[in-house]
C-alpha positions in Angstrom: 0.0 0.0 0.0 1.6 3.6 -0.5 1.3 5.6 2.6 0.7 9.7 2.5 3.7 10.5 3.7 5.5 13.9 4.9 8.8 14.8 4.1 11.3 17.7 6.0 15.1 17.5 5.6 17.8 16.3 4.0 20.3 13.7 5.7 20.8 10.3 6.6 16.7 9.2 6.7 14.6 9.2 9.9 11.3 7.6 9.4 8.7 8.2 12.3 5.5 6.1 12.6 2.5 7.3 14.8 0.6 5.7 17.2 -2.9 4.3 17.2 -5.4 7.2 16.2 -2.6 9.4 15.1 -1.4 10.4 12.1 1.7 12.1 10.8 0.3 15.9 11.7 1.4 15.0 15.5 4.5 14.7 14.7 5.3 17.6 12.5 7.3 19.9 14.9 9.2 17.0 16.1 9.5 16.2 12.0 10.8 19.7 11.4 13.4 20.0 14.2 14.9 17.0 13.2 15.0 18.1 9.4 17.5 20.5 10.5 20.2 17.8 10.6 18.2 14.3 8.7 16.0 13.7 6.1 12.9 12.6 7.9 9.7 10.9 6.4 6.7 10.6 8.3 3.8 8.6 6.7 0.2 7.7 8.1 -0.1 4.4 8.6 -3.0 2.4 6.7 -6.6 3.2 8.2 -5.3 6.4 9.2 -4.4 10.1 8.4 -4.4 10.3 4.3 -3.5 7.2 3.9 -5.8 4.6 1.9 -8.1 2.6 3.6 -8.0 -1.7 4.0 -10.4 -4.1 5.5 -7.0 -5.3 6.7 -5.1 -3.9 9.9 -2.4 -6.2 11.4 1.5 -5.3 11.9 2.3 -8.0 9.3 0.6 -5.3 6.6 1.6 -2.4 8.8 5.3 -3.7 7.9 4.9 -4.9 4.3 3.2 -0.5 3.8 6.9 0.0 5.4 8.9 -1.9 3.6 7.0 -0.2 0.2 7.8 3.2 1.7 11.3 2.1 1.9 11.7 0.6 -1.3 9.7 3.8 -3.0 12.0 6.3 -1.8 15.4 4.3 -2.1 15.9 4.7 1.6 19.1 2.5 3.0 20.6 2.5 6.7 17.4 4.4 8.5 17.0 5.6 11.8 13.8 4.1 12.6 11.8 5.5 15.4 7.9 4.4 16.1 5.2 5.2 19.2 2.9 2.9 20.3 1.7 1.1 17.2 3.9 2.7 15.3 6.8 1.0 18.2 5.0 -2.3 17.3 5.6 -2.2 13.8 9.0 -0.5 14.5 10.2 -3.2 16.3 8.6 -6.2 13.8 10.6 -4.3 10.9 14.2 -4.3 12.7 13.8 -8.1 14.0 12.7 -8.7 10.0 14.9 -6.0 8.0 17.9 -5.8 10.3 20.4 -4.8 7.7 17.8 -1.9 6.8 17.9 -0.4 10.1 20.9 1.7 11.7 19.6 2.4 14.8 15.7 1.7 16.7 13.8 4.2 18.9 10.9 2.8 20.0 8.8 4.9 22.8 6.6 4.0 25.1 5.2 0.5 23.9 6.9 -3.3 24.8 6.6 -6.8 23.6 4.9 -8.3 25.8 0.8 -8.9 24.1 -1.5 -6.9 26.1 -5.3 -7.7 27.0 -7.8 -5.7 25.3 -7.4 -2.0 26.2 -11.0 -0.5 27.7 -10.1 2.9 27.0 -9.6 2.2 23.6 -12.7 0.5 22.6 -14.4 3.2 25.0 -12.4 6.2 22.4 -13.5 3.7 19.3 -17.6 4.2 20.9 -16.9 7.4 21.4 -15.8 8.2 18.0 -18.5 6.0 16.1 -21.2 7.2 17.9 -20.7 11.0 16.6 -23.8 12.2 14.6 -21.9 14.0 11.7 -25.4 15.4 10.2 -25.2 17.2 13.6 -22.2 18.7 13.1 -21.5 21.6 11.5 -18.2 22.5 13.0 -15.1 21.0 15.1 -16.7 22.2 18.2 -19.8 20.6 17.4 -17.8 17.3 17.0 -16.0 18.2 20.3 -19.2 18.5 22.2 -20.5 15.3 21.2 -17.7 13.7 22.4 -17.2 15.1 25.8 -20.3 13.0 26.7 -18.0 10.0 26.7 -14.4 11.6 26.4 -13.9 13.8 29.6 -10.1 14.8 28.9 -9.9 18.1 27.1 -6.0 17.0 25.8 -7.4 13.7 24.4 -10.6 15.2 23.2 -8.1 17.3 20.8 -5.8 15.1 20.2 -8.7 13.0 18.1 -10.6 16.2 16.5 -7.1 15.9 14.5 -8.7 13.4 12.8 -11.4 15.2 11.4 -12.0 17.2 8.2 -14.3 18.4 5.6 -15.2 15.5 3.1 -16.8 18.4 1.2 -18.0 22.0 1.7 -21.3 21.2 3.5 -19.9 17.8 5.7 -18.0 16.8 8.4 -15.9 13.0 8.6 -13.6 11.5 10.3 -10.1 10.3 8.5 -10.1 7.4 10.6 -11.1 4.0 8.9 -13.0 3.3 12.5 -14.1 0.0 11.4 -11.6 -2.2 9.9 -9.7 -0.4 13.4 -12.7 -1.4 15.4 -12.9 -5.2 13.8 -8.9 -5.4 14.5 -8.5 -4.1 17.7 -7.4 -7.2 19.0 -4.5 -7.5 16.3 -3.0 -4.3 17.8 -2.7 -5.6 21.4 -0.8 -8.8 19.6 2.4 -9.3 21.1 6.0 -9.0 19.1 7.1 -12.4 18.6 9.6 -12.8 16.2 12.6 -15.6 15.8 15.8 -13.7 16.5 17.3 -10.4 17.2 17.7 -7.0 16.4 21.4 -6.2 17.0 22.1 -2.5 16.2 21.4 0.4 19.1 18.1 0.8 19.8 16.9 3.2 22.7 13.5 2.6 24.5 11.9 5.4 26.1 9.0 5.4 28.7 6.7 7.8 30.4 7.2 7.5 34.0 3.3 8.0 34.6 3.0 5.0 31.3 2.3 1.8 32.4 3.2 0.5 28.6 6.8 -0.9 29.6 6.9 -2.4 32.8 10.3 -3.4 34.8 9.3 -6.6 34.6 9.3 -6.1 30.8 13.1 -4.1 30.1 14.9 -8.1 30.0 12.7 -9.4 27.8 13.4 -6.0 25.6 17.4 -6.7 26.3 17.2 -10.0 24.7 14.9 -9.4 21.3 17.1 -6.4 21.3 20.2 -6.8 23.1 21.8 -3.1 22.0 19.2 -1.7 23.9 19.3 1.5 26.4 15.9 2.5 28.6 15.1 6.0 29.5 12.2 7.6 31.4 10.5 10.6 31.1 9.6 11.1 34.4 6.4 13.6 34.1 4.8 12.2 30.6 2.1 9.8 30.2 2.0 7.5 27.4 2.2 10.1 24.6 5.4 11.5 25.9 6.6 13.0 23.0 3.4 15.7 23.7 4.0 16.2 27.5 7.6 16.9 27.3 8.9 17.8 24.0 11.8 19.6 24.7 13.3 16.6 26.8 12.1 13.9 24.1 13.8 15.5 21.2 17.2 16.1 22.9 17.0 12.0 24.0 16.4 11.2 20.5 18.4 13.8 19.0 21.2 12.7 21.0 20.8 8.6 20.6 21.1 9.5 16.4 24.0 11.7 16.7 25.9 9.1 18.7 
């Protein structure tokens, strides 16, 4: 599948993947920092953003989408770095594509297979149950969900997602049902035969429960050039909550 991707830069390539209900927009200032000193693509994964839409949502064809993009634009020796979903198929890419990989970030997101996530189906209700013919406006959207979707930040964070299908109507980006029909692939654990052996640097919110102590050996051993660091005051989407520190940890891992 050929993603929509984003391009800033000119360098060795970075190519950032998003998380589940993001796209590439979130990462745009982080993109454009970074294009000061690499060539960074940032596509929208399948089902999300501008990218095309497939009954099919699993990491095996989030990686093949990757391994197009790479193929497409030439790309050799990448820095790799993925969030969440995005860290999934990040990490499923290196143990599969070693040699096309320099160096892994993965943030916030471990191997281990999770059980199904409640807020997520609860954000998947939520964003379902929005009456666009009632909607004539972002706000409008907004106030529907804040019947379900107390937090303001995540409330936002989602309204990303939607845009004007034409002058008169309101949709979401989102394909919300193949995501909704697959929300058990995403929670799949990463279990691949072998190792990833290049540097790879995990990073964590310290108020995330995604990567556990219990989970950083497991992590060492898939990927045994591995370093852990915490954020200490971000949440899941630490790249949002503490910018500044995030992209001098990365920055610093690829200049190494």
């Amino acid at each position: 599948m050929k993603l929509f991707c984003r391009r800033f830069g000119t360098g060795q390539p970075v190519v950032i993947l998003h998380g589940l209900f993001g796209l590439s927009d979130n990462w745009v200032s982080f993109g454009r920092q970074l294009g000061d000193h690499y060539s960074v693509y940032i596509p929208d994964l399948r089902n999300h953003g501008q990218s095309p839409h497939s009954k099919v949502f699993d990491f095996p064809s989030l990686e093949d989408d990757l391994v197009e993009l790479v193929e497409e634009n030439e790309l050799e020796s990448i820095f790799l770095v993925g969030h969440s979903l995005g860290g999934k198929t990040a990490m499923f890419f290196a143990l599969h594509h070693p040699a096309l990989v320099k160096k892994l970030v993965v943030v916030d997101i471990s191997l281990r297979k999770s059980p199904p996530n409640r807020e997520h189906q609860l954000l998947l209700n939520a964003m379902m149950a929005v009456d666009f013919g009632a909607a004539t406006s972002r706000s409008d959207v907004d106030k529907q969900l804040h019947a379900t979707v107390k937090s303001s930040k995540l409330r936002q964070f989602l309204l990303k997602n939607v845009y004007w299908r034409d002058r008169h109507s309101l949709g979401w980006r989102l394909n919300l049902q193949a995501i909704n029909e697959n929300l058990l692939s995403v929670f799949e654990g990463v279990s691949v035969p072998g190792s990833y052996p290049g540097p790879t640097l995990f990073i964590r919110g310290g108020l995330s429960d995604y990567v556990a102590e219990t989970d950083i050996g497991d992590l060492k051993i898939k990927f045994p050039g591995a370093e852990v660091k915490t954020i200490a005051n971000a949440s899941h989407w630490v790249h949002a909550d503490a910018p500044g520190e995030f992209y001098d940890i990365v920055k610093d891992f690829l200049d190494r």
